[in-house]
C-alpha positions in Angstrom: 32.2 -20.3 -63.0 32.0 -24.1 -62.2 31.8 -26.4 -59.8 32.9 -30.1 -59.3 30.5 -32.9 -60.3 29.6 -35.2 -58.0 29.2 -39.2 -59.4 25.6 -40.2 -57.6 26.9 -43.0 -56.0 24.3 -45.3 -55.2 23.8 -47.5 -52.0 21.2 -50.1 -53.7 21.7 -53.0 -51.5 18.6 -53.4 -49.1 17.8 -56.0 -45.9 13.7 -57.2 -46.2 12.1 -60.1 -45.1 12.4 -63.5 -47.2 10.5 -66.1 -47.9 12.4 -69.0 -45.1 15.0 -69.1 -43.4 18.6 -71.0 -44.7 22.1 -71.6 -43.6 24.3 -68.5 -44.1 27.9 -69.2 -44.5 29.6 -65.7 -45.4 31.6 -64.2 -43.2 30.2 -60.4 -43.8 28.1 -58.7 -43.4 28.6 -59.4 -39.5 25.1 -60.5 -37.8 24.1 -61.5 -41.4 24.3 -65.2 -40.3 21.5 -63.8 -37.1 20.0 -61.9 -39.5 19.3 -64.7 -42.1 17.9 -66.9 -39.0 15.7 -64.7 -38.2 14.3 -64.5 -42.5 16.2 -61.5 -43.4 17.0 -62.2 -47.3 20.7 -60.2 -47.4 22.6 -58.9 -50.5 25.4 -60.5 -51.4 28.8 -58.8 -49.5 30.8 -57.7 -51.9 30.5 -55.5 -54.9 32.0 -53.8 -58.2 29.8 -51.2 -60.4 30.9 -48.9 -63.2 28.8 -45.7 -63.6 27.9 -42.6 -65.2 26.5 -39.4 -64.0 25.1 -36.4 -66.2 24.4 -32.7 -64.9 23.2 -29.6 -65.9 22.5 -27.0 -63.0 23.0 -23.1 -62.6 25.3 -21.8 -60.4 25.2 -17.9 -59.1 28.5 -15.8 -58.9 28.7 -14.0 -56.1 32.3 -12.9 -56.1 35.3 -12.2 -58.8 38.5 -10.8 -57.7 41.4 -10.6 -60.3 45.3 -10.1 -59.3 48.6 -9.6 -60.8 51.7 -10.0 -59.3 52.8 -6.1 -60.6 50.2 -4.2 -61.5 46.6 -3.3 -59.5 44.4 -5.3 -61.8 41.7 -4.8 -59.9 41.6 -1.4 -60.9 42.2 -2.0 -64.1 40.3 -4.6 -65.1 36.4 -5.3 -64.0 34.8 -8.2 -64.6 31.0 -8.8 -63.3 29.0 -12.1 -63.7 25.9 -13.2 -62.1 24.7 -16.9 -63.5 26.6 -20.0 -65.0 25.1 -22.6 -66.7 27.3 -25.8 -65.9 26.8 -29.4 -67.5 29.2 -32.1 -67.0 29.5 -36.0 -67.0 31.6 -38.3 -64.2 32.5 -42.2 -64.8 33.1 -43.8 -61.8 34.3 -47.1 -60.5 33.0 -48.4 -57.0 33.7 -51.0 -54.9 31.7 -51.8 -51.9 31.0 -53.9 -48.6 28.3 -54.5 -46.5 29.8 -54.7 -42.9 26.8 -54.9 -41.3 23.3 -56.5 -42.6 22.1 -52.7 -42.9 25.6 -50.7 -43.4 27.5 -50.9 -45.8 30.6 -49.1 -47.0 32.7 -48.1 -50.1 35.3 -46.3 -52.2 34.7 -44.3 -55.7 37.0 -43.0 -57.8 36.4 -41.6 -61.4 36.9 -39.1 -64.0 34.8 -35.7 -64.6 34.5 -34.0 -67.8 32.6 -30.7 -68.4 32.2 -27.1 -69.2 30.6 -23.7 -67.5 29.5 -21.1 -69.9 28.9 -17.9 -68.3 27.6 -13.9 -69.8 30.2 -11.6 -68.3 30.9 -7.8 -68.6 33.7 -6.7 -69.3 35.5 -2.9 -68.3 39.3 -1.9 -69.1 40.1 0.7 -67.3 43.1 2.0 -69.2 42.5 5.8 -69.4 42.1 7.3 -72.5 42.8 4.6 -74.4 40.2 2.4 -73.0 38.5 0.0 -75.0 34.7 0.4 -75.0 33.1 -2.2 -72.3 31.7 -5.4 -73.8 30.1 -8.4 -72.7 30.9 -12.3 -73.6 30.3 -15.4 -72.8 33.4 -17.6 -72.1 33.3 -21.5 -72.3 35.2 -23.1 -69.4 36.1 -26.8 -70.1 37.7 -28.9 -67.5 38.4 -32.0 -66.8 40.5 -34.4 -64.1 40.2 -37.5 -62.0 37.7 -38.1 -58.5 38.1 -40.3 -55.6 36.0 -40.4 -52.2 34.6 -42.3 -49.9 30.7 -43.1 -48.7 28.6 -45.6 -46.5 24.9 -46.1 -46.6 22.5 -47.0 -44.1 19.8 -49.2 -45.1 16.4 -51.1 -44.5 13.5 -52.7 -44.6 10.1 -54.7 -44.0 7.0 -56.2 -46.2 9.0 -55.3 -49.4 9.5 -51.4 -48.6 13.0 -49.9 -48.1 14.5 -47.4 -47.4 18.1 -45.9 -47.6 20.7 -43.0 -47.1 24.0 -42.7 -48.3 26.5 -40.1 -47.8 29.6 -39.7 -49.6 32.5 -37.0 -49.4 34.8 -37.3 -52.6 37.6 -34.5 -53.9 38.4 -33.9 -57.5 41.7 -32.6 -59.3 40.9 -30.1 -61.7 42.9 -29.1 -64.5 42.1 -25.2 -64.9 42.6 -24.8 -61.4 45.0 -24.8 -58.1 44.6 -27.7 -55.8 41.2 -29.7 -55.3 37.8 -29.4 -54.8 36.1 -30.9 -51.9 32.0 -31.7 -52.1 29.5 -33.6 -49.7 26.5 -35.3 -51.0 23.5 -36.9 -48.9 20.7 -38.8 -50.7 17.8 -40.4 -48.8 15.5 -42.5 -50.7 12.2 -44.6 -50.6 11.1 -47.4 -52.7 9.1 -50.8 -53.5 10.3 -53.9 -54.7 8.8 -56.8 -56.9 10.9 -60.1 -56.5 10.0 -62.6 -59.2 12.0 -65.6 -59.2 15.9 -65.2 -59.9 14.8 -61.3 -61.0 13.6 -58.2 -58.6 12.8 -54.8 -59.3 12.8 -51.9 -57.4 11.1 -48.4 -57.9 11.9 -45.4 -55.8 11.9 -41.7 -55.1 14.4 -39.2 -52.9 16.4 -36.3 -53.2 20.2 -35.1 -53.2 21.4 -32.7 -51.4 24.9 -30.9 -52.8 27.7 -28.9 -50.4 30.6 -28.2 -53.0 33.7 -26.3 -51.8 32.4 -23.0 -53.9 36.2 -20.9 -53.8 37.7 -21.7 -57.3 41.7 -19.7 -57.7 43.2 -20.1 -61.3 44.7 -18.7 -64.2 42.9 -15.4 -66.0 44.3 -16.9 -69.6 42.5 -20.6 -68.7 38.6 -18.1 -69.1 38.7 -17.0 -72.9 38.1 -13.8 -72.3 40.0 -12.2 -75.0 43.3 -11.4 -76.2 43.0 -7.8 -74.7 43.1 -8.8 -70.7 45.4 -11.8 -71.8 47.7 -8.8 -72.7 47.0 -6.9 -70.2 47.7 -9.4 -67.6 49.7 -12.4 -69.4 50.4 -13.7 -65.5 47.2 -12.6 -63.8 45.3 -15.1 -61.4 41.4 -15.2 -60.6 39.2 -15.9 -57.6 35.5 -16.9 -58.1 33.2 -17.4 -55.2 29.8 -19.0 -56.1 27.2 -21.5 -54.5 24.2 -23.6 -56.0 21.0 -21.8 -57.1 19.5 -24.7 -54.8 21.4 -27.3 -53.1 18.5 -30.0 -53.5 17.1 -31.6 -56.0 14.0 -34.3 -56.6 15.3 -38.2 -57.7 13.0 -40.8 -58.8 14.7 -44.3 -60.4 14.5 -47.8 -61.2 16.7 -51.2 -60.6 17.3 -54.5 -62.2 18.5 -57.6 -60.0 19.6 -61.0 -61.5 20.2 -63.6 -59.6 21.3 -61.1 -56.6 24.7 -61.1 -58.7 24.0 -58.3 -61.6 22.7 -54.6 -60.9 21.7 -52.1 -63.3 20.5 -48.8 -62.5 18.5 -45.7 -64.0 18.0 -42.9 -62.2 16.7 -39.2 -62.9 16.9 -36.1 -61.3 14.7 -32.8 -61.9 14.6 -29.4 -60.4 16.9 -26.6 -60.7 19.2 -29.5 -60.9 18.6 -31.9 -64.0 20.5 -35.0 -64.2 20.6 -39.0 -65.0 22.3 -41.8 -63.6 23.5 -45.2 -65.0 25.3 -47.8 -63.4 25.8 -51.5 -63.8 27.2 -53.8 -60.8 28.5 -57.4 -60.2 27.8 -58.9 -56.6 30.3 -61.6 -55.2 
């Protein structure tokens, strides 16, 4: 039916080599005073972004199984699905710290709106009074807040880098019971141009998606009619789905100022399509 949206949370900071060699006087990253001795050029520590992720992947159905607290529903009422189309859009708010020249670590939280449209068929079993079977496709919109945590390991040499962050976050929401956990991993590549106060980076990777996949809710929250609604006015459903494909390709692009502003684009293509923007402040 759905599943939860993950924000692409972004590990952007990078150690390369600079240009000479100066006094460090932060207290983190740890080492980063060694580091800076030795002509490591290190982001600043601390850090603030705002975000926004956009996604639009399939999901298959592999699973529906309908209850009722009185009557055997699941005779009664047979539902079969195969493919759901889900699109859906996080903000986020991060704050980060590099604790290390080449680790750093943060918190996210953020809010996830969507929808899953999904072709169903549709069989009452109600004897001779059975409606004829049908097919639909119901909307499911949802919506509710995100938090999680990540870290991101990081380096690099001659202006190349490269990075991986990890991140497990849980989101509330509201057409179903309890939370949904998901695990996202994203190793990436790139090249960077510093020219004066400015640098840009280019770079390519992929994400990789585990989503908690066992969704429990309400039959009246799928729009599938006023007929089961009646049928079952207190019935519950359980979906069980996974990803068509839990990678996909990510190429993207970054803006530094004065090693104090951030703003990122990135894309994603492959049976998962999406786009991510985000624009930081480093202290």
């Amino acid at each position: 039916m759905m599943k939860q949206v993950i924000g692409a949370v972004l590990g952007c900071a990078i150690m390369v080599p600079a240009a000479q060699a100066a006094e460090y006087d932060r207290t983190f990253p740890i080492w980063g005073k060694e580091a800076y001795e030795r002509g490591y050029d290190l982001p600043l520590p601390f850090g603030l972004t705002i975000s926004v992720f956009d996604m639009d992947q399939p999901l298959i159905i592999d699973e529906i199984i309908l209850t009722d607290p009185v009557l055997p529903l699941e005779q009664l009422v047979t539902i079969d699905a195969n493919l759901a189309q889900q699109t859906s859009t996080t903000y986020t708010l991060r704050g980060d710290m590099w604790v290390l020249p080449f680790w750093n670590i943060y918190a996210v939280v953020g809010y996830t709106d969507g929808d899953s449209v999904a072709p169903v068929d549709v069989q009452v079993n109600l004897g001779p009074i059975s409606p004829a079977p049908f097919s639909t496709n119901f909307n499911l919109e949802f919506s509710g807040p995100s938090y999680g945590l990540g870290t991101t390991l990081a380096g690099g040499g001659d202006n190349w880098f490269g990075l991986v962050d990890v991140n497990f976050t849980a989101t509330s929401l509201n057409i179903l019971d309890g939370k949904i956990d998901a695990f996202t991993a994203t190793p990436r590549v790139g090249y960077r141009w510093p020219l004066g106060i400015n640098e840009y980076r280019l770079w390519v990777g992929a994400m990789y998606q585990d989503v908690d996949q066992v969704f429990k809710g309400r039959i009246a929250s799928l729009g599938l009619g006023e007929t089961i609604n009646q049928i079952t006015p207190d019935g519950r459903f359980e979906v069980t789905q996974h990803l068509s494909d839990p990678w996909n390709t990510v190429v993207g692009a970054m803006y530094v100022y004065d090693k104090k502003w951030e703003v990122i684009l990135e894309g994603g293509f492959g049976e998962r399509d999406s786009w991510f923007l985000s624009l930081g402040r480093r202290f």
